[in-house]
N, C-alpha and C positions, 0 to 999 in steps of 0.2 A: 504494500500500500504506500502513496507516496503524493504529496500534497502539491499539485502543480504553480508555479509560480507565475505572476501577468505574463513576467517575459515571456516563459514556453507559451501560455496559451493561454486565449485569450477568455473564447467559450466555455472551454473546460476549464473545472478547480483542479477535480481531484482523478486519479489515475490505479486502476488495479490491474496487475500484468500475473495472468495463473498459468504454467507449465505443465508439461505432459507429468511430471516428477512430482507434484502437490496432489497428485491420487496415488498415492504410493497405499496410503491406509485404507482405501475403500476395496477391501478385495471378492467381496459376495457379489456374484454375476447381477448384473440391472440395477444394482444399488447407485441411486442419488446423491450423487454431492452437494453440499449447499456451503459456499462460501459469504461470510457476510463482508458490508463495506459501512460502517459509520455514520449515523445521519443526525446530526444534533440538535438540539429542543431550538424552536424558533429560526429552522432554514425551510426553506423550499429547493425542492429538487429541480432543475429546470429544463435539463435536458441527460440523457444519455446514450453511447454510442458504443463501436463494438470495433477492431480493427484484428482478425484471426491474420496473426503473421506468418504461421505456419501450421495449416489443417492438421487434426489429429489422426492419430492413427494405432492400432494396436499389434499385437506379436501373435493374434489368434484369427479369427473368421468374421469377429468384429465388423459390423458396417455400418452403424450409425450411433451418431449422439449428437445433443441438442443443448442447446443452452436458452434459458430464460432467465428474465430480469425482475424482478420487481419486490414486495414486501409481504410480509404479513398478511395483509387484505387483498392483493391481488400478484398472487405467484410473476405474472407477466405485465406487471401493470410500463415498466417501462422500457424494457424491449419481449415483442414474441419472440415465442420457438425460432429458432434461428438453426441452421444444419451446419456443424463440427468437422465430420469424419470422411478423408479422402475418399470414400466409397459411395459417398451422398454427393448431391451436387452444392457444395458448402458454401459459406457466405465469404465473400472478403470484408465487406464494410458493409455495419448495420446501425441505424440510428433513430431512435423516438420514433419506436413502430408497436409500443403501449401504448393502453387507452387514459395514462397520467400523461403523456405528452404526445399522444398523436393528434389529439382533436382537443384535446386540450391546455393548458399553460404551466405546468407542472404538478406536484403535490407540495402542501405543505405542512409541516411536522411541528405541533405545538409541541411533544415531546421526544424524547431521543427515539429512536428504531434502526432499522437497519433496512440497507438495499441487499436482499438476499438474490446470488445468482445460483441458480441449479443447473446443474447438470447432468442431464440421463441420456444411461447410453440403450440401444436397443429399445428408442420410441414405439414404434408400430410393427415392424414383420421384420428386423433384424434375428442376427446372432446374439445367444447368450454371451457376456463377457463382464468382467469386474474391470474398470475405471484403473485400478492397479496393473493392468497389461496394455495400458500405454506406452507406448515407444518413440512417440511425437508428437506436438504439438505448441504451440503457444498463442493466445488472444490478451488482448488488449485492453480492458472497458475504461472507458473515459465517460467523466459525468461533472454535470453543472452543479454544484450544490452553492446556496449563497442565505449570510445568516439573513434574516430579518432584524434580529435583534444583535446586532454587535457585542452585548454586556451579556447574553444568555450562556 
């Protein structure tokens, strides 16, 4: 996790970069991982984006995995299912393709929560496989978060 500065970027605050290597511990076949990212009392979320630098992929029959965006009250509120895994036809760049920022102007967090990202592998008609037989990959998520309250 790593807090972007004006200079880098202007849109985005804040930056999470997840490797093939961070599902070391998920080793039950179809199991979910759920990484979270910090949302502090009194911001609003305003945008977030996805940039897959190098498609996933695994050391078994493996063909699919997905990532979704969002929290608590809406698993994908800000990005959908998006496709992962070199066997699918997978996303390079995805951005405010939630119902928090697609049609609308963010969320906003009177208390702390968390932007939880999941990721499941073998969606709909894949291979069994556990997230720990990974052998490649890396994505990107860049997101807007901005306080309201400066002093919260």
């Amino acid at each position: 996790m790593a807090k972007l500065s004006n200079q880098e970027n202007f849109y985005f605050t804040d930056e999470l970069v997840v490797k093939y290597s961070d599902f070391a511990d998920t080793t039950t076949d179809n199991a979910t991982k759920t990484f979270t990212y910090a949302i502090p009392a009194g911001s609003i979320v305003t945008c977030a984006a996805a940039n897959l630098r190098t498609a996933f992929d695994d050391s078994g029959a493996g063909d699919e995995l997905t990532v979704t965006v969002g929290d608590g009250t809406d698993p994908d509120g800000f990005l959908a299912a998006a496709a992962l895994h070199t066997d699918q036809t997978e996303i390079s760049f995805v951005g405010n393709t939630g119902a928090y920022l697609d049609n609308e102007n963010g969320k906003v967090y009177a208390t702390a929560d968390t932007i939880d990202i999941l990721f499941t592998p073998n969606i709909s008609t894949g291979t069994d496989y556990a997230l720990s037989e990974l052998t490649a990959g890396e994505i990107v998520f860049k997101f807007g978060i901005v306080a309201i309250d400066p002093n919260a």
